[in-house]
C-alpha positions in Angstrom: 86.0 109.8 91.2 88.3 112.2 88.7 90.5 111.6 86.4 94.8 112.6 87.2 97.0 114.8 85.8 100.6 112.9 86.7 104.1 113.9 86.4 106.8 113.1 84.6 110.2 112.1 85.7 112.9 113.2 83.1 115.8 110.6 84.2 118.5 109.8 81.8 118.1 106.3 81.7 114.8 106.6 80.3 113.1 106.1 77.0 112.1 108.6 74.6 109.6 106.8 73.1 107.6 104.6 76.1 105.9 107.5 77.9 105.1 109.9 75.5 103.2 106.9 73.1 101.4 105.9 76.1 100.4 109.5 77.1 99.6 109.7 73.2 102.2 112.7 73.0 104.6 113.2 69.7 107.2 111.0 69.6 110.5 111.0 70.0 110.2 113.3 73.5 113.0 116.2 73.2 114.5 114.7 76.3 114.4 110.7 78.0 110.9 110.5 80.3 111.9 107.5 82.6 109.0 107.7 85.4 105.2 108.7 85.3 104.2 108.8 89.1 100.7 108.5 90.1 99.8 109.6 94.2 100.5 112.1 96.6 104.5 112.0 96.5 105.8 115.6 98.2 108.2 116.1 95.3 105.5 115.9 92.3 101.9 114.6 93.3 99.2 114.3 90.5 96.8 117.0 90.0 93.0 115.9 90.0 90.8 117.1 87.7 87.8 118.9 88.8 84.5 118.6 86.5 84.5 122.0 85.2 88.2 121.4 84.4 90.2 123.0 87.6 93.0 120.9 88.9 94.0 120.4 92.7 97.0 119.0 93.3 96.3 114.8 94.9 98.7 116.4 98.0 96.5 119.1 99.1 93.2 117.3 99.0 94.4 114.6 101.0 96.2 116.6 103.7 92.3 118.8 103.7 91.0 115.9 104.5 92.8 112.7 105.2 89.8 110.9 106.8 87.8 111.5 103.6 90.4 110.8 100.9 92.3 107.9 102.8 89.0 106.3 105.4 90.0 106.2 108.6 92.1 103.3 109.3 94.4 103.9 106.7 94.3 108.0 107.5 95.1 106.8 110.9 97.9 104.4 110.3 99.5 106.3 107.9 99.2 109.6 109.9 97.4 110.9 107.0 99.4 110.2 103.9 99.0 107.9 100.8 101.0 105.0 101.8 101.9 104.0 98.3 103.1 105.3 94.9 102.4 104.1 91.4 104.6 104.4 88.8 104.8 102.8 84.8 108.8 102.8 84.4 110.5 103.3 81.2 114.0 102.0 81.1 116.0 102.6 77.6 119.5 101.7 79.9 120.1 100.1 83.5 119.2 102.1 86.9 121.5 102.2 89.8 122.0 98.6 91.7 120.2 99.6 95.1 118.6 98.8 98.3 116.2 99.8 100.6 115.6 100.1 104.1 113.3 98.2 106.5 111.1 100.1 108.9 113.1 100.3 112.0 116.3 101.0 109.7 114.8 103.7 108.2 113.4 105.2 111.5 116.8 105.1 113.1 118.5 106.7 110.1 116.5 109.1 109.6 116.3 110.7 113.1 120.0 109.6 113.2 120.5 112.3 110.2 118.2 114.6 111.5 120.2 115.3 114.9 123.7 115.4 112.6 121.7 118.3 110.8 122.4 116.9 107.6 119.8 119.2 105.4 116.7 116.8 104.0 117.8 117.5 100.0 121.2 117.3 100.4 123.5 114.7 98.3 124.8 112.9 101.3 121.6 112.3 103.0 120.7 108.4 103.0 117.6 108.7 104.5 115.3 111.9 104.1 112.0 110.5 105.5 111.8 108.0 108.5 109.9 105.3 106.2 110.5 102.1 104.5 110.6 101.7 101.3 109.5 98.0 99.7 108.8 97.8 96.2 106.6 95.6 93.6 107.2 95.7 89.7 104.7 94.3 87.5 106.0 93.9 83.4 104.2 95.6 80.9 106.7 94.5 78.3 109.7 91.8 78.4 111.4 93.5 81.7 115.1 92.4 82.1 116.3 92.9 86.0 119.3 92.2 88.6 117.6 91.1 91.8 118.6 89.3 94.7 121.4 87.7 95.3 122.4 83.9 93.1 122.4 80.7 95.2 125.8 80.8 95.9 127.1 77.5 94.5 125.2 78.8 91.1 127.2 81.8 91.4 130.9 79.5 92.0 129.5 77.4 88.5 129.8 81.5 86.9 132.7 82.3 88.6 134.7 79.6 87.0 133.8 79.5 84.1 134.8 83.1 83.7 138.3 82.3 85.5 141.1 84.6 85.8 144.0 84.8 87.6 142.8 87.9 89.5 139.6 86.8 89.9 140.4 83.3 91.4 141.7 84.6 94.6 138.8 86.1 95.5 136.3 83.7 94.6 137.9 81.8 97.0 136.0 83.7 99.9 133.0 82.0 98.2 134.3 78.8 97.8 135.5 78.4 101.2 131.8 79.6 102.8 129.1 79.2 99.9 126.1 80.7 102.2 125.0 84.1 103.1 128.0 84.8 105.1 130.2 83.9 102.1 128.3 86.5 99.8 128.7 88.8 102.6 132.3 88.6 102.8 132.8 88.6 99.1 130.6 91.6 98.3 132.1 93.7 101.2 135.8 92.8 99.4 135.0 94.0 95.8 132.8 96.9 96.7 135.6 98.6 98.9 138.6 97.4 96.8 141.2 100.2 96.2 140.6 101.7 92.6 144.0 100.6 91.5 142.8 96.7 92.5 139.8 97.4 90.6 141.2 99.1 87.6 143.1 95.7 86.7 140.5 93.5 88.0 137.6 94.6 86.2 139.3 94.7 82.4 140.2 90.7 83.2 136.9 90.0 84.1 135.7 91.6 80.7 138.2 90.2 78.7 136.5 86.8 80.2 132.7 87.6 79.7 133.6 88.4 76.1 135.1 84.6 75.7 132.5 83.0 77.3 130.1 84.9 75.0 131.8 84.4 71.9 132.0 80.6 72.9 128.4 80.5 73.6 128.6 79.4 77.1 126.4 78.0 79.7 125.9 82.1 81.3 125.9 84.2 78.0 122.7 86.2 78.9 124.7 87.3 82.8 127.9 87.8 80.7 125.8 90.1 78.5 125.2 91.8 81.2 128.1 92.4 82.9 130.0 93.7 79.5 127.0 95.9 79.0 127.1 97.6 82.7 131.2 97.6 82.2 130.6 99.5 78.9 128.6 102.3 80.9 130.8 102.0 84.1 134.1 100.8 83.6 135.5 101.9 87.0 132.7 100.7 89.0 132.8 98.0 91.6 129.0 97.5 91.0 130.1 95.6 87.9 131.5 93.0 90.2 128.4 93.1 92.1 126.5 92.4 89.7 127.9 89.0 89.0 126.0 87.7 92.6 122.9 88.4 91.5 120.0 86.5 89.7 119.7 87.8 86.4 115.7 87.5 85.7 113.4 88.3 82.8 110.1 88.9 83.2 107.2 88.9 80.8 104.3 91.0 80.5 102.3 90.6 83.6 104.6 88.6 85.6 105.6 90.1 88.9 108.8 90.3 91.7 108.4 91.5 95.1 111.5 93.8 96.4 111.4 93.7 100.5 113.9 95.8 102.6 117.4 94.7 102.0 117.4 93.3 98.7 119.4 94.7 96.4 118.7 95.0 92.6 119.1 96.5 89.7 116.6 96.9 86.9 117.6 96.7 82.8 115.9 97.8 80.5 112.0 97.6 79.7 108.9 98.7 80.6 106.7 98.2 83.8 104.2 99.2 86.1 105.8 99.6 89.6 104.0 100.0 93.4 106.0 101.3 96.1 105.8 102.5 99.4 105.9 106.4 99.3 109.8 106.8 100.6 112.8 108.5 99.0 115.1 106.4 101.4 117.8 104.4 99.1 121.3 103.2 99.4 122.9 102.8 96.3 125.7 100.4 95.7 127.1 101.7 92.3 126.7 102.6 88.8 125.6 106.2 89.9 127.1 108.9 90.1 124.9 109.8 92.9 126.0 109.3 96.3 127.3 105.6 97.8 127.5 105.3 101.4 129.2 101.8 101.5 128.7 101.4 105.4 125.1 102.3 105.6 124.7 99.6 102.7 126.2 97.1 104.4 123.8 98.0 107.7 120.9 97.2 104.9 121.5 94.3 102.4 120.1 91.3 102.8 122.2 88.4 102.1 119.9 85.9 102.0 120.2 83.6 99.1 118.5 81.6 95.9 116.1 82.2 93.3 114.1 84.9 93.1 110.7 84.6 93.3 108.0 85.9 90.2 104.7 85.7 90.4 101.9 86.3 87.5 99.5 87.2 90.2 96.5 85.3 92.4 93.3 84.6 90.8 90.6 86.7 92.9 87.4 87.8 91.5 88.6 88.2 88.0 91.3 90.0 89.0 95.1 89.4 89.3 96.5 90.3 92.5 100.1 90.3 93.3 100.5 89.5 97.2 103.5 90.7 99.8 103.7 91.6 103.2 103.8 95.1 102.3 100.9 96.6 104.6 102.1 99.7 102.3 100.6 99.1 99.2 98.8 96.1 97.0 98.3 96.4 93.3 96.3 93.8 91.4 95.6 93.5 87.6 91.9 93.5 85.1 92.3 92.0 81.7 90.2 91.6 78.9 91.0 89.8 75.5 89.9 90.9 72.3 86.4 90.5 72.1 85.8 89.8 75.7 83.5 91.7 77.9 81.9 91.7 81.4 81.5 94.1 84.5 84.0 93.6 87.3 83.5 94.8 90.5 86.0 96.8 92.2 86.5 96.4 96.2 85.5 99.5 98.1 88.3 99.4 100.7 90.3 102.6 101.2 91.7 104.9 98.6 92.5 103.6 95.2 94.3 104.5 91.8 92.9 102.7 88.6 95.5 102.9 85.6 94.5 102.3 82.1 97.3 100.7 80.1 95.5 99.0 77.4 92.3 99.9 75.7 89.8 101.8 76.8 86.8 101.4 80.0 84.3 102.2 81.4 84.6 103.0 85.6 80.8 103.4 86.8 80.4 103.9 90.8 77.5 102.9 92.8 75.9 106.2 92.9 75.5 106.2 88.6 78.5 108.6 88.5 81.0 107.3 85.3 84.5 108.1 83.8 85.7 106.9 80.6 89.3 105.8 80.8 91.8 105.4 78.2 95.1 103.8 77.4 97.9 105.7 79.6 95.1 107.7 81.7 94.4 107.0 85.9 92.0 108.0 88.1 91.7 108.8 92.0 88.8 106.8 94.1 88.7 108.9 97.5 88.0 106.1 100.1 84.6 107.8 100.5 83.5 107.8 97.6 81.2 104.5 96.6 82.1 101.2 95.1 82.9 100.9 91.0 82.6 98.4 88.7 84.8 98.3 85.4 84.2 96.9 81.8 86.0 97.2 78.3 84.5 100.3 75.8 85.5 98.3 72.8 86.5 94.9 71.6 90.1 95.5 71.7 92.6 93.9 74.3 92.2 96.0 77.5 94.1 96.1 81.4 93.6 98.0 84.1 95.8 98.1 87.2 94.4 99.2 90.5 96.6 100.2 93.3 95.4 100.2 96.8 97.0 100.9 100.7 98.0 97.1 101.6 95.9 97.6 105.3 93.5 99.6 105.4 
């Protein structure tokens, strides 16, 4: 049981201010800090923290020793890596709309790559490791997100009442099929219109969000959103994309579940993210990274409705946030102001406890203890005994605790 050093992710999109207060670093940061990861990724793993101060980086020990760090079922499902990925995200301005692979997908594109000899790191490559790549995000503040795509007759009702001539004709494709196969056809049109179609496209559908905004119409908050992404990417057929898509806001603590295919886009806020530990995305726009419009369409799901949130499943005092993701599973510990009492923490493979409000008190079978404060995590080798958790003080306190889905 030791406490992590984790990195830092310096993305443009990210805040200045989110990390570093967490972190209890000066703030403003010189530069946007958009990602803290927490695990054993190849491109920055944490560090653990030895007693007499020495760090080890999270990657080594677990390839020393996989059946000790990860238990043997997860060591040997996993072929000896951490499965999952924890992340608290920090977005000051929207990410790029995306998707992910599934499983198979990713196994076939990535051996597909491999025997093209397209190098692992270079800008074209879709997939650089053979795994999939599902995703949770948990709100630590209001979290504003594009995810999955609008039931469709929802998406005619915006579609109208932002009319234009140009637009019309090809809402039509909608009108005529209003199912997956309908989205399909209509996504595949905007995102590989000719730039000159799209150059006079886009400014008429602008032109109409700001109308419907200014007349305080029935979609003002998706309307928002589009003139806000058009602002930042005003030659981008993502923009158009974006107008299939369930616009959601999460608060604190509530939850959505992102499975292979489905394509999203997330705001502006902060959260606590779990992810299988894969690199493998296909971006649809607003990037200037690279958009392989094919592969995407071999991906996306087009299944269609509301998205589902959850706040999380009652278990033992503690919030857990279910998927079929045998990667990963990350459940939640609160305490209000005031409130006290010991919770037990399950002893099944490795885990990562966060502290993201407050301070506690992690005390394993054996009489070993770690105090853990507000923006600090710590690494529970699978063979190391079972912990139990409880508040330091009588201030509001949460701990997230991020396991391997399986093992």
């Amino acid at each position: 049981m030791e406490l992590l050093r984790n990195a830092v992710r310096p993305y443009a999109w990210g805040s200045r201010t989110t990390i570093p207060e967490l972190l209890g670093r000066p703030v403003p940061a010189p530069h946007p800090e958009a990602e803290l990861w927490m695990g054993a990724h190849p491109g920055d793993p944490s560090h653990v923290i030895g007693p007499d101060g020495t760090e080890r980086s999270l990657l080594e020990l677990v390839e020393a020793d996989p059946v000790g760090q990860l238990g043997t079922t997860c060591a040997g499902r996993w072929g000896g890596r951490l499965p999952f990925l924890l992340k608290i995200l920090a977005a000051e301005e929207p990410l790029s709309m995306q998707a992910h692979p599934s499983a198979a997908q990713a196994a076939e594109g990535y051996a597909r790559e491999e025997s093209a000899g397209i190098p692992r790191d270079a800008s074209n490559r879709n997939y650089p490791d053979p795994t999939a790549k599902p995703e949770l995000v948990c709100a630590l503040t209001e979290f504003h997100a594009l995810a999955g795509f609008r039931d469709p007759e929802r998406t005619m009702s915006l579609l109208k009442a932002i009319e234009t001539p140009g637009l019309a004709k090809y809402a039509v494709l909608l009108e005529a099929q209003p199912d997956p196969a309908g989205l399909r056809a209509l996504f595949t049109t905007w995102i590989t219109l000719p730039q000159a179609a799209l150059d006079e496209l886009l400014p008429e559908v602008l032109d109409s969000c700001v109308k419907h905004v200014q007349g305080r119409g029935e979609f003002d908050v998706e309307c928002r959103t589009i003139l806000e992404l058009g602002e930042s990417h005003p030659r981008d057929a993502g923009v158009l994309a974006a107008l299939l898509l369930n616009r959601l806001t999460l608060s604190a603590g509530e939850a959505i579940y992102l499975p292979a295919g489905n394509l999203h886009l997330y705001l502006h806020g902060t959260a606590v993210e779990i992810l299988a530990n894969s690199d493998n995305i296909l971006r649809c726009g607003l990037t200037p990274k690279h958009v392989d419009v094919p592969e995407l369409l071999r991906v996306v799901d087009f299944a269609c409705g509301e998205m589902p949130v959850q706040s999380g499943t009652e278990e033992a005092r503690m919030s857990v946030y279910r998927t079929d993701a045998p990667e990963f599973e990350l459940s939640r510990i609160e305490w209000g102001a005031g409130d006290d009492g010991e919770v037990a923490v399950h002893d099944i493979g490795p885990q990562i406890l966060l502290c993201t409000a407050g301070a506690l008190l992690v005390t394993a079978d054996d009489g070993e203890q770690v105090e853990l404060r507000r923006g600090q995590s710590v690494w529970l080798p699978a063979a190391d005994p079972a912990v139990r958790v409880r508040p330091l003080s009588g201030e509001r306190t949460q701990v997230f605790r991020a396991t391997a889905g399986t093992c």
